[in-house]
C-alpha positions as protocol buffer text, in pm:
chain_id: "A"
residue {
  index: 1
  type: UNK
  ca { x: 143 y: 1466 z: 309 }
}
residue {
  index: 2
  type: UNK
  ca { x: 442 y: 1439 z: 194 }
}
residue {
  index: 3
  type: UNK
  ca { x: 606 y: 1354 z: 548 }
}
residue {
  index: 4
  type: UNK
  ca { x: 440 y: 1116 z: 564 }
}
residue {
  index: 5
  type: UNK
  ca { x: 497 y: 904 z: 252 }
}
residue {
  index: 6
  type: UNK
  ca { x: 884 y: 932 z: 269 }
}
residue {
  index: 7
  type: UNK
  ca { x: 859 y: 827 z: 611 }
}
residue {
  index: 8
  type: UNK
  ca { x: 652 y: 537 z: 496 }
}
residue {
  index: 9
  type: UNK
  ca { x: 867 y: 466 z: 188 }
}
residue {
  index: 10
  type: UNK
  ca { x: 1196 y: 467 z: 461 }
}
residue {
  index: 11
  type: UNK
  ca { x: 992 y: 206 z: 668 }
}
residue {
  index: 12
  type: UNK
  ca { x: 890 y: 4 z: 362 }
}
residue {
  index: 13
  type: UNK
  ca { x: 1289 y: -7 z: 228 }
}
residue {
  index: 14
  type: UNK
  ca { x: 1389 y: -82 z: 532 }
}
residue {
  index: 15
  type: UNK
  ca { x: 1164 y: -411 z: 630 }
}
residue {
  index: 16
  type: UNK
  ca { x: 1167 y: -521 z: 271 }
}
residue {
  index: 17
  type: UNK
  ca { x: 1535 y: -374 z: 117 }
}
residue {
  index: 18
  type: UNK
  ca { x: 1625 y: -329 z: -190 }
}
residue {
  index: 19
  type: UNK
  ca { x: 1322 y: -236 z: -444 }
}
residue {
  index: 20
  type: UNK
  ca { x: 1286 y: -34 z: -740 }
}
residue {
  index: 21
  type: UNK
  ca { x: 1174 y: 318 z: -754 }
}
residue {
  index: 22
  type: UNK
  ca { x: 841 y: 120 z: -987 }
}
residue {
  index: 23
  type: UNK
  ca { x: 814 y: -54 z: -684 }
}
residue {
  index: 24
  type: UNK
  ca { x: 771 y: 188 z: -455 }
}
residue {
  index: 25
  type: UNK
  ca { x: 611 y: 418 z: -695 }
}
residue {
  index: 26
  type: UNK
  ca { x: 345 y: 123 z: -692 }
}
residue {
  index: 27
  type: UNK
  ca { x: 285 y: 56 z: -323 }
}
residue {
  index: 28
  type: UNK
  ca { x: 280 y: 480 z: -240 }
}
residue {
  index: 29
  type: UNK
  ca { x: 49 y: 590 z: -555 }
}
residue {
  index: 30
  type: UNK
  ca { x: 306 y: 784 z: -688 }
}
residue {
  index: 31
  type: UNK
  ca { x: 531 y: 845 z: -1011 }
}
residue {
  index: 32
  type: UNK
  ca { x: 880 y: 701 z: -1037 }
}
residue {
  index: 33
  type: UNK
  ca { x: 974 y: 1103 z: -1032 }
}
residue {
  index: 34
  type: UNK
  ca { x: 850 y: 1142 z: -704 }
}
residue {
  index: 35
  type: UNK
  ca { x: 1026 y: 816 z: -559 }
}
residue {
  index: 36
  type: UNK
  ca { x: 1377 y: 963 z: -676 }
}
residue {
  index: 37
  type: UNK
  ca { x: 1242 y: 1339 z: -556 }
}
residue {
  index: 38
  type: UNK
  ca { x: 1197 y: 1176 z: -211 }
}
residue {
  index: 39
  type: UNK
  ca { x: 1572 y: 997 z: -226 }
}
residue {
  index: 40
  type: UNK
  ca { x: 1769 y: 1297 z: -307 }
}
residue {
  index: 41
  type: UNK
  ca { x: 1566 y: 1452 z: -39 }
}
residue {
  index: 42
  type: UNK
  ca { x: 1634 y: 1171 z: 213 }
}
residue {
  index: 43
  type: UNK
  ca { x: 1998 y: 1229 z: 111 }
}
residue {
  index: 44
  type: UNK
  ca { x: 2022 y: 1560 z: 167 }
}
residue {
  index: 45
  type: UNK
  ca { x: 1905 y: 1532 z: 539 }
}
residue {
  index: 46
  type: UNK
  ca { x: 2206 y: 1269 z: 599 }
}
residue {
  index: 47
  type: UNK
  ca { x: 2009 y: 953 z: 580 }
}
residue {
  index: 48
  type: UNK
  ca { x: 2211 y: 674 z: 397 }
}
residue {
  index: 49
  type: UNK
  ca { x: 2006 y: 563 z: 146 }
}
residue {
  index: 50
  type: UNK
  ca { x: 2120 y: 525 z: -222 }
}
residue {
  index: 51
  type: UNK
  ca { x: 2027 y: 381 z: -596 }
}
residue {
  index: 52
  type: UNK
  ca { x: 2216 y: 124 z: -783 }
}
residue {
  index: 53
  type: UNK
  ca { x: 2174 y: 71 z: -1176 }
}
residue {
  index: 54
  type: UNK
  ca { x: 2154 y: -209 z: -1370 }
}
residue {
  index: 55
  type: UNK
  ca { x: 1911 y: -499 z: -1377 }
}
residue {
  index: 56
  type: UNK
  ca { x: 2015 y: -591 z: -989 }
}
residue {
  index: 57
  type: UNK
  ca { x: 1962 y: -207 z: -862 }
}
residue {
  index: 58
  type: UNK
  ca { x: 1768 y: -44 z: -687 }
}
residue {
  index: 59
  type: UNK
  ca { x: 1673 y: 158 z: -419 }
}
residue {
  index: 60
  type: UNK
  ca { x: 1798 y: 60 z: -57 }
}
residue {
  index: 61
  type: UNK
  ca { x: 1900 y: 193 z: 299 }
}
residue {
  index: 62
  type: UNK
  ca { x: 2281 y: 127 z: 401 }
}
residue {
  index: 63
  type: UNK
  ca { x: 2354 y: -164 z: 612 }
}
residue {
  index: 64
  type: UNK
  ca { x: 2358 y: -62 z: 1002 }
}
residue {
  index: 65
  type: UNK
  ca { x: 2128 y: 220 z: 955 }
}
residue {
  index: 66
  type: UNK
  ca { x: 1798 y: 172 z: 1142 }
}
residue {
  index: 67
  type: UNK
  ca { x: 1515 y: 411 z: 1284 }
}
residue {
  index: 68
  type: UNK
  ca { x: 1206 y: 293 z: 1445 }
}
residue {
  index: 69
  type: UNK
  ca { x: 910 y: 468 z: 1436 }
}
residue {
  index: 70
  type: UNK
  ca { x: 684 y: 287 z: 1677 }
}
residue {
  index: 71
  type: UNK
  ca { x: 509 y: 532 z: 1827 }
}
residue {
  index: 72
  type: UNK
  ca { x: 148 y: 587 z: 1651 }
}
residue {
  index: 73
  type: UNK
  ca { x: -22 y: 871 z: 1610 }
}
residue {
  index: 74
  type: UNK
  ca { x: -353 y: 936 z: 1686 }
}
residue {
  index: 75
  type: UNK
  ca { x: -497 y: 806 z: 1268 }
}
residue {
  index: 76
  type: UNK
  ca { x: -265 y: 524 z: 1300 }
}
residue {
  index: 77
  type: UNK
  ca { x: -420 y: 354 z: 1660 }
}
residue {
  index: 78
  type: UNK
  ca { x: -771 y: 452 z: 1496 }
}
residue {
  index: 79
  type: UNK
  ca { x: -676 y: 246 z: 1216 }
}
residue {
  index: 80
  type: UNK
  ca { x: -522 y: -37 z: 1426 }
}
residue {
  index: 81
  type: UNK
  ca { x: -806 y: -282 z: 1314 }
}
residue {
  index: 82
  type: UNK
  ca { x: -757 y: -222 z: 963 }
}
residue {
  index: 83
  type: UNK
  ca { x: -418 y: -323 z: 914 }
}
residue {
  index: 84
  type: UNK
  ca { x: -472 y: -626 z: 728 }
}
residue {
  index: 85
  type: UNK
  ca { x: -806 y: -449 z: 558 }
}
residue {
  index: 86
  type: UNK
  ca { x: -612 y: -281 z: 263 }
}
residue {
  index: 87
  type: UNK
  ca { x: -996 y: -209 z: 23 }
}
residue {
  index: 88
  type: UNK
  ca { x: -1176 y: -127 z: 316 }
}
residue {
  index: 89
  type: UNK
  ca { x: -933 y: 138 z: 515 }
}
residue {
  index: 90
  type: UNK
  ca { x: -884 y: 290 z: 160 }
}
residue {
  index: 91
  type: UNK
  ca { x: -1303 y: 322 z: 129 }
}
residue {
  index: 92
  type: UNK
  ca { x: -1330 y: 446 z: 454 }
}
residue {
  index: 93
  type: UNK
  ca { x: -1039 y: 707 z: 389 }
}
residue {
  index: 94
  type: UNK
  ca { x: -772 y: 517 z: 625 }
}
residue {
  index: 95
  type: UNK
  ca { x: -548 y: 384 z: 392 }
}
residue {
  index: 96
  type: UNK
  ca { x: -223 y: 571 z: 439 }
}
residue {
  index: 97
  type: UNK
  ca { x: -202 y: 546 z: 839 }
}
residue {
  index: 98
  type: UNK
  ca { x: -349 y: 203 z: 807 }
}
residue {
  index: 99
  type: UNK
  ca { x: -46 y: 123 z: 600 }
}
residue {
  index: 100
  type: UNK
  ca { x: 170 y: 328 z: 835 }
}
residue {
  index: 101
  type: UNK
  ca { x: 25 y: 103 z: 1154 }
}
residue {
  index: 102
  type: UNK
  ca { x: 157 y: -194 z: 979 }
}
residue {
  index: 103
  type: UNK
  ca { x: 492 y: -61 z: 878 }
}
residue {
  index: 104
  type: UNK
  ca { x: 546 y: 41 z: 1235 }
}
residue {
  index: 105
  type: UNK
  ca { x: 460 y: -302 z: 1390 }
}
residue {
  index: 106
  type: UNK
  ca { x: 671 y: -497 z: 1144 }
}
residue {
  index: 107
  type: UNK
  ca { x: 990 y: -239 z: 1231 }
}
residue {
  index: 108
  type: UNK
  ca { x: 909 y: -314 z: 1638 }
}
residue {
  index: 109
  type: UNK
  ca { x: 888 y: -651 z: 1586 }
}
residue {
  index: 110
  type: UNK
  ca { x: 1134 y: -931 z: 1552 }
}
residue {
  index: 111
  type: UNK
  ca { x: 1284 y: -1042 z: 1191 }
}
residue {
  index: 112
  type: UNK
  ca { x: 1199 y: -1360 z: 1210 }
}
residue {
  index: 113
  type: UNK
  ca { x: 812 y: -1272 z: 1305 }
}
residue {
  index: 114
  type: UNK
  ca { x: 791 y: -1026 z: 1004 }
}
residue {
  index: 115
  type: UNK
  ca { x: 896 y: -1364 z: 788 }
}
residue {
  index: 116
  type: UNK
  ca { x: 606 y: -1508 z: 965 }
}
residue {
  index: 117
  type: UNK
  ca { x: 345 y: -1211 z: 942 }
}
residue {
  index: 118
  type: UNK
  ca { x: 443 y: -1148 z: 576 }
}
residue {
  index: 119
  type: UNK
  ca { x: 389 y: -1559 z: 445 }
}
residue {
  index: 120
  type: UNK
  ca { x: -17 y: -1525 z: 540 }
}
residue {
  index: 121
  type: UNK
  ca { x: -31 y: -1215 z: 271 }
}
residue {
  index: 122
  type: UNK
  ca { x: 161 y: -1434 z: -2 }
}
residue {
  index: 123
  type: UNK
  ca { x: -149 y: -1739 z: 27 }
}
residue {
  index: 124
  type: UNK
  ca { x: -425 y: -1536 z: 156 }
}
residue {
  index: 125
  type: UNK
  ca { x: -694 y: -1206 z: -7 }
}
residue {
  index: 126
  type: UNK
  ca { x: -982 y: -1118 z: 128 }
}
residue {
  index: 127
  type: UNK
  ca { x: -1216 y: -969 z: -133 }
}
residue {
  index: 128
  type: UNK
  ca { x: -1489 y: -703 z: 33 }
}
residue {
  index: 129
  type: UNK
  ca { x: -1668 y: -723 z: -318 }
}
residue {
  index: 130
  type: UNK
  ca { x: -1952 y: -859 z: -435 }
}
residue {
  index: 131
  type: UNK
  ca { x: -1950 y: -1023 z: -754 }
}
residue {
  index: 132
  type: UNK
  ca { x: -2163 y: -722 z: -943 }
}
residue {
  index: 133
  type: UNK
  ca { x: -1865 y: -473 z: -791 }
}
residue {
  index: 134
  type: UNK
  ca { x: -1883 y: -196 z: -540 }
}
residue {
  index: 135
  type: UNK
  ca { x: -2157 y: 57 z: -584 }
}
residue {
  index: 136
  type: UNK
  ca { x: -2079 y: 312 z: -287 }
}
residue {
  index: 137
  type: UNK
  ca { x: -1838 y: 615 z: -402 }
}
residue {
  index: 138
  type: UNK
  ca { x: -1581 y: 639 z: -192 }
}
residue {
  index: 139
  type: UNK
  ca { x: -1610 y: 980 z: -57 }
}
residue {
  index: 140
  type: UNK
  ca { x: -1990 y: 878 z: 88 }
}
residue {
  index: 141
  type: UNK
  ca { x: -1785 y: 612 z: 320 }
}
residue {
  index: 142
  type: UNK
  ca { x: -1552 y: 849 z: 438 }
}
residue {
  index: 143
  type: UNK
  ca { x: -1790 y: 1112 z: 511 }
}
residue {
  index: 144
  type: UNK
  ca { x: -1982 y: 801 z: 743 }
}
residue {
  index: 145
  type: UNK
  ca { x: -1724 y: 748 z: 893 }
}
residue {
  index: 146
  type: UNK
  ca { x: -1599 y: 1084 z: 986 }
}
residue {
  index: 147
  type: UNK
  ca { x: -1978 y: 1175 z: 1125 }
}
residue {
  index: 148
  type: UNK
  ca { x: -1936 y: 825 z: 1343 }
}
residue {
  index: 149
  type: UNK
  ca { x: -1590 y: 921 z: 1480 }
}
residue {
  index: 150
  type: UNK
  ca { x: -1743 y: 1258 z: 1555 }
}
residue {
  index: 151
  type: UNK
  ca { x: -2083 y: 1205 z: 1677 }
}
residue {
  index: 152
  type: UNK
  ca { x: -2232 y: 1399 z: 1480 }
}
residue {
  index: 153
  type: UNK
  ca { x: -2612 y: 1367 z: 1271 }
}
residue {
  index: 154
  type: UNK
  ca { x: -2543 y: 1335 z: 908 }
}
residue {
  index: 155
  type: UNK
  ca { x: -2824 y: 1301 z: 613 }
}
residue {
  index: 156
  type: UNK
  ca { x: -2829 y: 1023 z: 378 }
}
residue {
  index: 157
  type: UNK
  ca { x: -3026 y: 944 z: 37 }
}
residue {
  index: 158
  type: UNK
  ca { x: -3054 y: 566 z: -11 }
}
residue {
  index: 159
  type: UNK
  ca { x: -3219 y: 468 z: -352 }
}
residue {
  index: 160
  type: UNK
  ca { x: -3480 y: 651 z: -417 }
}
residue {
  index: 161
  type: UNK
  ca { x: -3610 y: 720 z: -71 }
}
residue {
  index: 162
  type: UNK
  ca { x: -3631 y: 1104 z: 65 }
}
residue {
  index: 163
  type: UNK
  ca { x: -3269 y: 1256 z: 247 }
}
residue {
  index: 164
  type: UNK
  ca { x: -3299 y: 1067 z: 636 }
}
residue {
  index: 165
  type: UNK
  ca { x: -3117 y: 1275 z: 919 }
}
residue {
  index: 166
  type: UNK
  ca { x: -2989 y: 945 z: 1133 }
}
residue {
  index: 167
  type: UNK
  ca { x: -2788 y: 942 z: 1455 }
}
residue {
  index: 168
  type: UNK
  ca { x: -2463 y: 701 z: 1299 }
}
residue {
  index: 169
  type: UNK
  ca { x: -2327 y: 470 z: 1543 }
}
residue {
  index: 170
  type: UNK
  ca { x: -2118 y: 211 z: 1319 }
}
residue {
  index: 171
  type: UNK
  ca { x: -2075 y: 28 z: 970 }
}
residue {
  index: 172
  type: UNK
  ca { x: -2069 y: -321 z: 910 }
}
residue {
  index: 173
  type: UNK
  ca { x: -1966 y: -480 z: 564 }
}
residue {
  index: 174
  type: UNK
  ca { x: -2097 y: -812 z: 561 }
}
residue {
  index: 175
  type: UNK
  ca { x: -2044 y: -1040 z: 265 }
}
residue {
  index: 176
  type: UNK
  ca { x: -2024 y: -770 z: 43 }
}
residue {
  index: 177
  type: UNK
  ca { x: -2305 y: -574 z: 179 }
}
residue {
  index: 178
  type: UNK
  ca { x: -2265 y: -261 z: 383 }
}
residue {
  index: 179
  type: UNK
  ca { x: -2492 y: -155 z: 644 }
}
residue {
  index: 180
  type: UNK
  ca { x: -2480 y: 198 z: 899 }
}
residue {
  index: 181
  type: UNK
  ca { x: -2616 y: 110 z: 1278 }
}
residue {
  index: 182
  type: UNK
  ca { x: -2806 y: 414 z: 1419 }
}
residue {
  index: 183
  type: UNK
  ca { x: -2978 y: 551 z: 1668 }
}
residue {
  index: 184
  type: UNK
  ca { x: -3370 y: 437 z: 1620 }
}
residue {
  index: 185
  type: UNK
  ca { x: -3632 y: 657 z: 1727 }
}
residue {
  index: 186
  type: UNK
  ca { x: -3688 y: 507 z: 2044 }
}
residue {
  index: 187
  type: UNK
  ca { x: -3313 y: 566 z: 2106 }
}
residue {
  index: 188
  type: UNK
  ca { x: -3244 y: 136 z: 2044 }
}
residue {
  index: 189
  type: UNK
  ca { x: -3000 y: 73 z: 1786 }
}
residue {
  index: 190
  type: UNK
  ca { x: -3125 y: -20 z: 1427 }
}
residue {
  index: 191
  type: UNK
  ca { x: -2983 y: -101 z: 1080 }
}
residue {
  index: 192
  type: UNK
  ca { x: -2995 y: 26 z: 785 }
}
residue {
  index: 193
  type: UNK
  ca { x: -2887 y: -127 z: 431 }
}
residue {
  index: 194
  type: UNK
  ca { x: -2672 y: 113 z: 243 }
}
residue {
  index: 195
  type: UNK
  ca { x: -2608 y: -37 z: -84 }
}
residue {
  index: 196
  type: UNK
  ca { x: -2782 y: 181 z: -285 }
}
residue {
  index: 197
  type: UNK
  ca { x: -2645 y: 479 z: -90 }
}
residue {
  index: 198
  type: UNK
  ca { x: -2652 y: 775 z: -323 }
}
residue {
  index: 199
  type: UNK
  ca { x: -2551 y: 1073 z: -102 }
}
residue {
  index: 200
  type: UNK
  ca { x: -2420 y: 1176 z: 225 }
}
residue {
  index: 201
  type: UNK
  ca { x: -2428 y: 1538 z: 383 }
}
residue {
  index: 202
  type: UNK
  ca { x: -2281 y: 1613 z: 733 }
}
residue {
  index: 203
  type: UNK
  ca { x: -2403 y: 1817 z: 996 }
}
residue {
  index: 204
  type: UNK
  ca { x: -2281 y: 2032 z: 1247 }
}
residue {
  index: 205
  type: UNK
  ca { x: -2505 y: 1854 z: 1544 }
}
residue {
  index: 206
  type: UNK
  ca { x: -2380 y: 1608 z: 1762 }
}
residue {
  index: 207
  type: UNK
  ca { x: -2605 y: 1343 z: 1971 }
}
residue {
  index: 208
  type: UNK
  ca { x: -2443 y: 1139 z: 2275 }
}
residue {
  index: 209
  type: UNK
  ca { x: -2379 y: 780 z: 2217 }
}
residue {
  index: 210
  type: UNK
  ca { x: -2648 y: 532 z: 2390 }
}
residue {
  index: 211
  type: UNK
  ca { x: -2428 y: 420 z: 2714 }
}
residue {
  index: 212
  type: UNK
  ca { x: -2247 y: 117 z: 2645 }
}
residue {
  index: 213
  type: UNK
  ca { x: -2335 y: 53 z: 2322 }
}
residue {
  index: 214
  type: UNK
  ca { x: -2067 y: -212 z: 2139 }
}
residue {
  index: 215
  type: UNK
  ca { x: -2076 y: -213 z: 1773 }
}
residue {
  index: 216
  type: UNK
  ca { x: -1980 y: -619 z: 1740 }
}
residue {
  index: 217
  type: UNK
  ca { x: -2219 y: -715 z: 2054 }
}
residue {
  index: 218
  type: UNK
  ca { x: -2530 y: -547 z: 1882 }
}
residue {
  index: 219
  type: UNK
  ca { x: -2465 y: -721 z: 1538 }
}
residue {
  index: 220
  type: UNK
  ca { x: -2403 y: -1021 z: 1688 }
}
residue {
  index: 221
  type: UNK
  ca { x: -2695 y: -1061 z: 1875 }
}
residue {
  index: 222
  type: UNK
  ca { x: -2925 y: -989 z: 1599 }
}
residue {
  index: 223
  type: UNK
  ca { x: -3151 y: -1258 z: 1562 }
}
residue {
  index: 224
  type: UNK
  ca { x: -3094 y: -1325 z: 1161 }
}
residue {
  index: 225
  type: UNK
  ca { x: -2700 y: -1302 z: 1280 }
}
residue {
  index: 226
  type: UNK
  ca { x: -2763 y: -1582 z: 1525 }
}
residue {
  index: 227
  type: UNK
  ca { x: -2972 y: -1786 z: 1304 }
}
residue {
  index: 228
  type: UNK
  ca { x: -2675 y: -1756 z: 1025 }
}
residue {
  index: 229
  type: UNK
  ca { x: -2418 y: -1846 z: 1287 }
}
């Protein structure tokens, strides 16, 4: 784990430069303690990177000094789509190589694009709340999503409504809503509201994925979807 985040903090300094160790403590969950930890230890394996005091310092990598990490690993090109999705890779238990994904594009890409791809975060937010809040814990997202990535049957308890083995396929959050896409009983797809999810519990059992099923395709061709659209 902790790879990872002072690889991440390295990639963050240098797209961004100079920033305080609050800063960074901010954008990597950490304390302040940690960020200098991780400096002395970037130090000691010969990467130039050093603090400055005073109300102008900082944190920052030497001029000239530049490594790119553009390959992605295998939780990285999962979370490819969620770059931009900073709530919603966190919920689904993506947010560090989410955040990694994006670090490594913005090091591959041109200066002058990064400008560019780093203006529509200063004007624009999307929100995945509704207005009452989130209701869903966390860890019941992530466990979702690990049984979808894994095919595998998982039991849910939604409201007040007896545990439900279901066959997941995909999950959709729709204007605040969240819904799971399984496997019906006469094998067609079908969706389920999961607001009032309570509990999750995964399973050891896997079930094969209806051939050529596309997550976007199905909810899109929904007739309430097509009467919204």
């Amino acid at each position: 784990m902790r790879a990872a985040r002072v690889l991440e903090m390295l990639q963050i300094l240098q797209l961004r430069g100079r920033m305080t160790a609050r800063e960074l403590a901010s954008l990597l969950d950490v304390s302040e303690r940690t960020i200098l930890r991780d400096v002395d230890a970037f130090s000691e394996a010969g990467v130039p990177i050093f603090t400055m005091r005073g109300g102008r310092g900082g944190i920052e990598v030497m001029d000239g000094f530049q490594t790119r990490l553009t390959g992605l690993t295998t939780d990285e090109a999962g979370s490819l789509f969620l770059i931009g999705q900073t709530e919603v890779a966190h919920r689904l238990g993506l947010g560090v190589p989410a955040r990694a994904t994006r670090n490594k594009l913005l090091n591959a890409i041109a200066p002058m694009l990064v400008t560019e791809a780093e203006q529509l975060a200063s004007w624009f937010l999307h929100d995945p709340d509704p207005p009452q809040g989130h209701q869903i814990p966390h860890g019941e997202l992530r466990r979702l999503s690990r049984s979808i990535k894994r095919s595998h049957w998982v039991d849910v308890v939604i409201g007040q409504e007896p545990a439900l083995s279901v066959r997941p396929l995909g999950l959709v959050l729709k204007a605040g809503s969240w819904s799971l896409v399984v496997v019906g009983k006469l094998g067609a797809a079908e969706v389920l509201c999961i607001d009032q999810l309570r509990a999750t519990r995964l399973t050891n059992e896997t079930f094969v994925r209806p051939a050529g099923f596309h997550l976007e395709q199905f909810w899109r061709s929904r007739p309430d979807q097509r009467a919204a659209g």
